[in-house]
C-alpha positions in Angstrom: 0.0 0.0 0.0 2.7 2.7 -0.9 2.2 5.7 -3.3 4.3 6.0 -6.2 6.8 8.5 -5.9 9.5 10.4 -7.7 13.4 9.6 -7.3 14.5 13.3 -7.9 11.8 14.9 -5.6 12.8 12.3 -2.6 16.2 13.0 -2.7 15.7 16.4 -2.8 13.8 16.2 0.4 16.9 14.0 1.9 19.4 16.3 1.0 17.3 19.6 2.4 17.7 17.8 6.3 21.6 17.4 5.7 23.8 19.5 7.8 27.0 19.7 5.5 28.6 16.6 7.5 26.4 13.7 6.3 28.4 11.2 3.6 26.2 10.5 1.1 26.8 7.6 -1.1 24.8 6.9 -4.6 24.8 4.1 -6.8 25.5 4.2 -10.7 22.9 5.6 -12.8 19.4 7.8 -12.2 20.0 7.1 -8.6 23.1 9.3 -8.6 22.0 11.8 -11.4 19.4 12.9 -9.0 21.8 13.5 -6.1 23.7 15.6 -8.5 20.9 17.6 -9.8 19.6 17.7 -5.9 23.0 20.0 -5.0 26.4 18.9 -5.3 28.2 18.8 -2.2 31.8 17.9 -1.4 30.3 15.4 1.1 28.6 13.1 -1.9 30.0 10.3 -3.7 28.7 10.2 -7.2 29.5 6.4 -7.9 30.6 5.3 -11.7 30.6 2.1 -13.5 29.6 -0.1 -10.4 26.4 -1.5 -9.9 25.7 -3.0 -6.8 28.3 -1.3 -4.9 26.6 2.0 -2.5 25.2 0.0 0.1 29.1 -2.0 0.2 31.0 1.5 -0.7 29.1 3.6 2.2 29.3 0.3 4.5 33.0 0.9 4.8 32.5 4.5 5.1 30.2 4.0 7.8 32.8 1.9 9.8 36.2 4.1 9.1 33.9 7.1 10.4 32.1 6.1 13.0 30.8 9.5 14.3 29.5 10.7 10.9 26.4 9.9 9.5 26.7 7.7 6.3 23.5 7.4 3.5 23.5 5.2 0.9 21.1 5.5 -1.9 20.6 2.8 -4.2 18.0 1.2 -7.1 16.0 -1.8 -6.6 18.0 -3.4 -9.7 21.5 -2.6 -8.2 20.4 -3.9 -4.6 19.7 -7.3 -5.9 22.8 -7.4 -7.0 24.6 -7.2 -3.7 22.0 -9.1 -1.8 25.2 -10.2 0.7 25.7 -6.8 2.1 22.5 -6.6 3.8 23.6 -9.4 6.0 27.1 -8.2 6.5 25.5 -5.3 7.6 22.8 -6.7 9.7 25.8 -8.5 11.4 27.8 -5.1 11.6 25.7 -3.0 12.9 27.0 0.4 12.0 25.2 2.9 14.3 25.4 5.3 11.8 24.3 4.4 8.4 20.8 5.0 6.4 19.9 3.0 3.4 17.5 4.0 0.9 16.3 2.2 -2.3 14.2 3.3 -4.7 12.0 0.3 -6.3 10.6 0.8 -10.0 11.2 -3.1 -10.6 13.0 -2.4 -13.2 17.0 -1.7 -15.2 15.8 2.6 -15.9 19.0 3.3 -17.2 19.7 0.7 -19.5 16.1 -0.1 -21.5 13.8 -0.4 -18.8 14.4 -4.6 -18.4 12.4 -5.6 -15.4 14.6 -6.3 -12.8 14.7 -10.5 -11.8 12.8 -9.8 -8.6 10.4 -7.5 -9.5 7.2 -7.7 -6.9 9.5 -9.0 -4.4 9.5 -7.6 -1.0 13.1 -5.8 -0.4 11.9 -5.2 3.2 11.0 -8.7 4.1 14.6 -9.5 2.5 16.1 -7.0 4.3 14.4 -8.0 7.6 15.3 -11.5 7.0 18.9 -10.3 6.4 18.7 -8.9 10.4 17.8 -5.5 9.2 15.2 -4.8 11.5 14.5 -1.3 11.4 13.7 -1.7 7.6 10.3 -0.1 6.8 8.4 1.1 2.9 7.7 4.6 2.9 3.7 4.8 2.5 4.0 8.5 1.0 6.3 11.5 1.1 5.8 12.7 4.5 6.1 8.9 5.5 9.5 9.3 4.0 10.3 11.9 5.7 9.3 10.4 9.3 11.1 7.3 8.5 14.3 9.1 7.4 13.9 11.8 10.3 13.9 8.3 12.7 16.8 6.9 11.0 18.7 9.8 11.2 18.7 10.0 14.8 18.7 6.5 15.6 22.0 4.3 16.4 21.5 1.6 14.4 21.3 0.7 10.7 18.5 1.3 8.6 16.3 1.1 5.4 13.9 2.3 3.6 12.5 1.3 0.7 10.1 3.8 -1.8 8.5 2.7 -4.6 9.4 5.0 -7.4 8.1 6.1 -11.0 10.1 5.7 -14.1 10.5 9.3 -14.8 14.4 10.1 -15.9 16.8 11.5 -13.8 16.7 15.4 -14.0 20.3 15.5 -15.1 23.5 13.7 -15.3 26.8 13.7 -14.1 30.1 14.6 -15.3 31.8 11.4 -16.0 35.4 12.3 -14.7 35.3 10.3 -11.5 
């Protein structure tokens, strides 16, 4: 029972509640073109070339810094991928780092291919990984309440949105 959102209009609500000192980690494609159009920051890591890896990449950052506060935002398609890291993470337990992932069910930036698992439940997944505090966002505001909680919370966390296939609102330089 969630609303179908927008990718670029979530994140821009994320990065509006970020104090300058968050990391922020995004995974290849429309995921991290929206960060970029959102507001570049020295803080963000716009990630090129490999899929699968934000949730691993920001994992580690998460760990080497453990009093900043890490996000990771990554596609539906990328996170089945690197279905491992949810328990490596589970088992971790960084106190400090948000997950999101936006769900389409499908591969946007390469023709649209519905992803293997589309329908399936990446928050039953992710709870069955040890992610407890995982959690859909119903709408918006939901989003907003679940990241505020996250945010201040001292352990790991995800939320899942469900996401239209609109295109990102711009791209990235590809210089990493």
């Amino acid at each position: 029972n969630t609303k179908t959102m927008n990718r670029f209009e979530l994140t821009s609500r994320l990065t509006s509640r970020l104090n300058n000192a968050e990391a922020v980690v995004a995974g290849i494609g429309n995921t991290n073109f929206d960060l970029w159009a959102a507001g570049r920051r020295a803080q963000n890591f716009y990630m090129l070339g490999s899929m699968g890896l934000a949730l691993p990449i920001a994992l580690g950052v998460a760990l080497a810094q453990p009093s900043r506060r890490v996000i990771a935002l990554e596609g539906d398609g990328s996170l089945l991928m690197q279905l491992g890291c949810l328990t490596t993470i589970a088992m971790l337990k960084p106190t400090n780092l948000t997950m999101v992932v936006f769900d389409n069910g499908i591969y946007q930036i390469t023709v649209g291919q519905a992803t293997p698992a589309t329908g399936a439940d990446l928050v039953a997944i992710a709870r069955g990984a040890g992610l407890t505090a995982s959690a859909w966002a119903a709408d918006e505001e939901d989003f907003e309440h679940l990241l505020d909680q996250a945010l201040a919370a001292r352990e790991p966390h995800l939320i899942c949105v469900r996401i239209d296939g609109k295109p990102a609102e711009a791209t990235t330089h590809r210089d990493p």
